[in-house]
N, C-alpha and C positions, 0 to 999 in steps of 0.2 A: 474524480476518477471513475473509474467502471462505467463509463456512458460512451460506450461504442457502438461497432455498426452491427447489424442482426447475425446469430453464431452463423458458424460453418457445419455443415450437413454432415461431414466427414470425419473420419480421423485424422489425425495429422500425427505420421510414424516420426520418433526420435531413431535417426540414424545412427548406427557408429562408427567410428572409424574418420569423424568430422574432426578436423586439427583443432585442439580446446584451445580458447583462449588463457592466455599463460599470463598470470598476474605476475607483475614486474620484480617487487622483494617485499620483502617483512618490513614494515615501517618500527622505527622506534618511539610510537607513540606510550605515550603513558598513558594507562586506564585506569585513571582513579588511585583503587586500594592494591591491585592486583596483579603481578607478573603475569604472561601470559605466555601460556608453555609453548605454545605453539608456536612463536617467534626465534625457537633458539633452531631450527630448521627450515628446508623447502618444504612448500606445503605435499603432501603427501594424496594421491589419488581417491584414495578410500578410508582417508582415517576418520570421513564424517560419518561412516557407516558402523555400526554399534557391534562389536567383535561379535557379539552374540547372536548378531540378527542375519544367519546363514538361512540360505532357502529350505522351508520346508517339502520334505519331498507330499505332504497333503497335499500343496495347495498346486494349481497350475502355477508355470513360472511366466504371469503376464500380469499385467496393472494397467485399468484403464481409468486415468486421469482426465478432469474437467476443469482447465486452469486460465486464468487471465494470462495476457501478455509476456514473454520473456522465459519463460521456462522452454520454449522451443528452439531458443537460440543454441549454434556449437557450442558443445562444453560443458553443458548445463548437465545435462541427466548422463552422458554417458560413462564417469565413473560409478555413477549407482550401478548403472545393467551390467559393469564387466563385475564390480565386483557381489555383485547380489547372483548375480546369472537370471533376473528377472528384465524381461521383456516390458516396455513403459509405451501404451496405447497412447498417446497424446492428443486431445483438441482443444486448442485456443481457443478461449470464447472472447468473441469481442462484445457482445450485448452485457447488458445492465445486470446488476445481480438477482435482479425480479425475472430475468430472462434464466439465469444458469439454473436459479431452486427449479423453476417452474418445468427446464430441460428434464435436470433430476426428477422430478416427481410423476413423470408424464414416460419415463423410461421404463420398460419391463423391470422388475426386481433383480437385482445382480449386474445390471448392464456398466455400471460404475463403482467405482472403489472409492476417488479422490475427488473432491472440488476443492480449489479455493476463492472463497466468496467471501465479500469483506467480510470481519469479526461482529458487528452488529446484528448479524442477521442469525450467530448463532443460538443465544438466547429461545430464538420463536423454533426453530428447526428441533433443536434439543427438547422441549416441550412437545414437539409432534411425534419426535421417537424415531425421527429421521440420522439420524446420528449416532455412530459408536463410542462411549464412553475412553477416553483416553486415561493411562494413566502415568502423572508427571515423571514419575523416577525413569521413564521409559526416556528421558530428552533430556541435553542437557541446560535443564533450567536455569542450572546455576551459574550459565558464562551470559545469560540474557541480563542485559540493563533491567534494572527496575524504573518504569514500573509493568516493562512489557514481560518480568515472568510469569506475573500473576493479572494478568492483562484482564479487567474484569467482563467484557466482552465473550470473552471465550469460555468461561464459568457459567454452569446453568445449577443451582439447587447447592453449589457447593462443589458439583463436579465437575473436571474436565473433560472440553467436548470441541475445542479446535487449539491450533498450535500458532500463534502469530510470525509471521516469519517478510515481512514488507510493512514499510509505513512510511509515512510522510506529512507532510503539514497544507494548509491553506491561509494565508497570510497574503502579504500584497508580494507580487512579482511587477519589478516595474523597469524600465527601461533607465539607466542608470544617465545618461547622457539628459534628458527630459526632469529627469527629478534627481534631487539630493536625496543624501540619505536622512536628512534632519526631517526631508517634509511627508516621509512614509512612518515616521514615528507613530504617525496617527491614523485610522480610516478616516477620520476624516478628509485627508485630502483626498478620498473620494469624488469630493463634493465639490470640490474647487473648479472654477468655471474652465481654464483651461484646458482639462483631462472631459470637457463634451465629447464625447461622438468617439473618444482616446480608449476606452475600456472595453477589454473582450473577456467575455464570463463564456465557463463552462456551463454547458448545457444541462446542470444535473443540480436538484434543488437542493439537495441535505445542504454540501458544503456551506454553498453560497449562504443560504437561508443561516446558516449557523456560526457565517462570519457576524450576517447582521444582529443576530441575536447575541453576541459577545461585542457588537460594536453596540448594543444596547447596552450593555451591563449585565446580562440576565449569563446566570453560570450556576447549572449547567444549562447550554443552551437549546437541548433537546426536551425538556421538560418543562413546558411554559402551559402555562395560564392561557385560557381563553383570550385575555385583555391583553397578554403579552404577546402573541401570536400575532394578535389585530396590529402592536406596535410593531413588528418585524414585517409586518404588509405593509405598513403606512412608510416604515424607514427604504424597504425595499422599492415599491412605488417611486418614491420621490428620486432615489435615483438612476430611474430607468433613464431621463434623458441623457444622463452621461455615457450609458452603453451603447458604443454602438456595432456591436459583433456580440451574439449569442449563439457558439458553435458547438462542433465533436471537437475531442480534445485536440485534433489532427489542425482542425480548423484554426482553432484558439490557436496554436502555437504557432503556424502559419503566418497568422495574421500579425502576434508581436515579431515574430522573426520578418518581417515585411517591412517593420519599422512605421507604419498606419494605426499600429495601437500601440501605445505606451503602457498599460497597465493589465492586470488580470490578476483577478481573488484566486492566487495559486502560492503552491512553494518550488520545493528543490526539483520536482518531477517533470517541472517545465523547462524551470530556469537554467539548471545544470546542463540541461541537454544542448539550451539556447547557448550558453558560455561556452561551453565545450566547441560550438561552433564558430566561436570568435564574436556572438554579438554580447553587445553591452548590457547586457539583466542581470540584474540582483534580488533576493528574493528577503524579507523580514518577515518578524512576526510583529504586527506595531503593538501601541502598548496595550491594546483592548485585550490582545490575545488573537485566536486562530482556532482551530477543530484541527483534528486530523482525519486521515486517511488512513486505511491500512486492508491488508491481505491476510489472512489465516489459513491453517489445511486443514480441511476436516477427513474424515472418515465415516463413508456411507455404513448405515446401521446394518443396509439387506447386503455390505461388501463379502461378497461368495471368495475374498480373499484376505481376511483380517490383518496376518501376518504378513505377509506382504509388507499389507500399507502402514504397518509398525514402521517396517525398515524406511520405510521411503518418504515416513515424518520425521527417522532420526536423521536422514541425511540431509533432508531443506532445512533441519534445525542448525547444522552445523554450518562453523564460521566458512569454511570452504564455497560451501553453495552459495553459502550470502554472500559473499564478498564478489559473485560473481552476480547471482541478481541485482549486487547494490548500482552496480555500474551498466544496467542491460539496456543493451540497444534498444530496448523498446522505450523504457524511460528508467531514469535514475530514479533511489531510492534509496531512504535509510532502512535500516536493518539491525533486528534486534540484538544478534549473539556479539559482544563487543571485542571479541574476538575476530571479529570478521573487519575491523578496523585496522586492524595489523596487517592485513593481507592484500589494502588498499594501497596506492599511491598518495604523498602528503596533498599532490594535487586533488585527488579525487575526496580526501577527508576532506580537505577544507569545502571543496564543493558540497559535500553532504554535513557540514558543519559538526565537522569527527576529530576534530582536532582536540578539543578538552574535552574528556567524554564527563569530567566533573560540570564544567561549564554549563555544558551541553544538556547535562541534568537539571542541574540548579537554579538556571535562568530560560533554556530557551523548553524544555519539555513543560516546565511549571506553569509556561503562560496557555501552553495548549490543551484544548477537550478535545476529548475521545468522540467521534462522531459517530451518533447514536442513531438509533432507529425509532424516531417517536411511534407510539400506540396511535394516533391520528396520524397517520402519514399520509392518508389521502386528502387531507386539509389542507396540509403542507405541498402536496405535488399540484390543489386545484389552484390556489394561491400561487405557485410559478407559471402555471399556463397561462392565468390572469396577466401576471407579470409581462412575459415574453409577448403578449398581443397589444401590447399598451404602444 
């Protein structure tokens, strides 16, 4: 994920008065241990918005956000601005997350309040002093799955310094008509001679790289060894001739939905989209395991609007707003507050595999890594360039 095309110069204004999209009813899922208050009503416009977080008359009433994908769709931010009375500057970045810090750090001081840039990259940010201290009580922590309330990604020293609120997996997504499900048990069938020239991989090394290094054994798979590094090149390598599409994510899905490619090291953020469209993909986690992906909000250190951007992480924390990113036109997603699974359709949980949120813990979260940001990542990014010319 996050391996798009170069940002946009602009802003891009959230409108109001756009017809929200209206989630269908309250599912009667069971989650776990827990009732879920929210289910005994219609969802409510503003109830993600934290009774206490009224506009201060300090701050200007405006916010200007730096966000991946889907937050600019109708529906999304316009209950915040009616009921905060704050104005949300919006620009889509569609570049890499080396592209959004690098926007951030190259912008006058004050120019930004929000990014969200995967969780990995909070750690090094937080260390530079680029980041506002968050603090938990401020969100409600307590309706997120574990293990995403205390997501270790978003912790720098101890303290918190972004809020995860998007995630998902990478696993095989395969064309269900071409393979069984018995024969995705494994990456190996990677390697199977009939899927030559069948596989289209994203353009973007971490994932990939850290499918093959769980399809090694080696966990966690961001923290390898000199010699284990060389076997994730050597495993990589060998199966470049099976690939034969290396695209943008647009490309990749493209090409399965063409029916030309049976396979891609992806999850739900393809596959769902592709189903939802009537083609035949199904997505796993085989038994090696998978990395994930995911989104977090931060808050700029030099934000000349603090307050604010309190309000406008309690509202994406809330099951409201996820339940509306979970299903965003731009691509499907899971999402942390399990509250926000009540608000879905049984169709759309099963697609986000939300149906036993115990299941969902116990078996399919436990086989996945946190996709991390190795300290060599320029070894790891020369080693795919290698890759990709082979």
């Amino acid at each position: 994920m996050n391996n798009f095309k170069p940002p946009h110069p602009n802003f891009r204004t959230v409108y109001s008065g756009i017809s929200r999209r209206k989630f269908i009813k309250y599912g009667a899922l069971a989650l776990g241990t827990g009732a879920i208050a929210s289910c005994s009503g219609a969802p409510s416009e503003t109830t993600s918005v934290s009774p206490s977080a009224s506009a201060s008359p300090a701050e200007e009433k405006i916010l200007n956000v730096l966000a991946f994908s889907g937050y600019e769709e109708p529906g999304m931010l316009e209950p915040f601005e009616a009921a905060t009375g704050i104005k949300v500057n919006l620009k889509i970045h569609d570049g890499s997350d080396d592209e959004m810090i690098a926007l951030i750090k190259t912008s006058p001081a004050g120019t930004w309040d929000i990014m969200t840039p995967t969780s990995a990259y909070i750690p090094a940010l937080a260390k530079e002093g680029v980041l506002m201290e968050l603090n938990p009580s401020d969100y409600p922590l307590d309706s997120y799955l574990p293990p995403f309330d205390q997501w270790s990604t978003c912790f720098e020293g101890g303290k918190m310094y972004g809020l995860l609120n998007r995630f998902g997996y990478y696993g095989i997504t395969y064309d269900s008509t071409k393979l069984q499900a018995s024969e995705v048990e494994s990456l190996d069938v990677l390697m199977d001679p009939k899927l030559q020239g069948k596989i289209a991989l994203f353009d973007w090394f971490l994932p990939n790289m850290g499918v093959v290094a769980k399809w090694l054994g080696f966990n966690p798979p961001y923290q390898l060894t000199a010699d284990q590094l060389a076997q994730v090149k050597e495993k990589l390598f060998a199966l470049r001739p099976q690939v034969g599409l290396i695209g943008s994510t647009a490309q990749t899905t493209q090409a399965l939905a063409s029916g030309d490619f049976w396979v891609a090291i992806a999850g739900e953020f393809i596959q769902a989209g592709l189903a939802v469209e009537g083609k035949p993909f199904l997505a796993s986690v085989p038994k090696e395991g998978g990395v994930t992906w995911d989104q977090a909000v931060i808050v700029l250190g030099n934000s000349p609007r603090p307050q604010n951007a309190v309000k406008f992480l309690q509202y994406v924390a809330g099951a409201e707003f996820q339940a509306k990113l979970a299903v965003a036109r731009t691509y499907y997603s899971m999402v942390p507050n399990q509250d926000a699974a009540a608000l879905l359709t049984n169709d759309q949980r099963k697609l986000l595999n939300l149906e036993d949120v115990t299941n969902f813990q116990q078996k399919f979260l436990a086989n996945l890594s946190p996709r991390e940001r190795p300290d060599n990542i320029d070894e790891w990014s020369a080693i795919w360039e290698e890759f990709k010319s082979l």
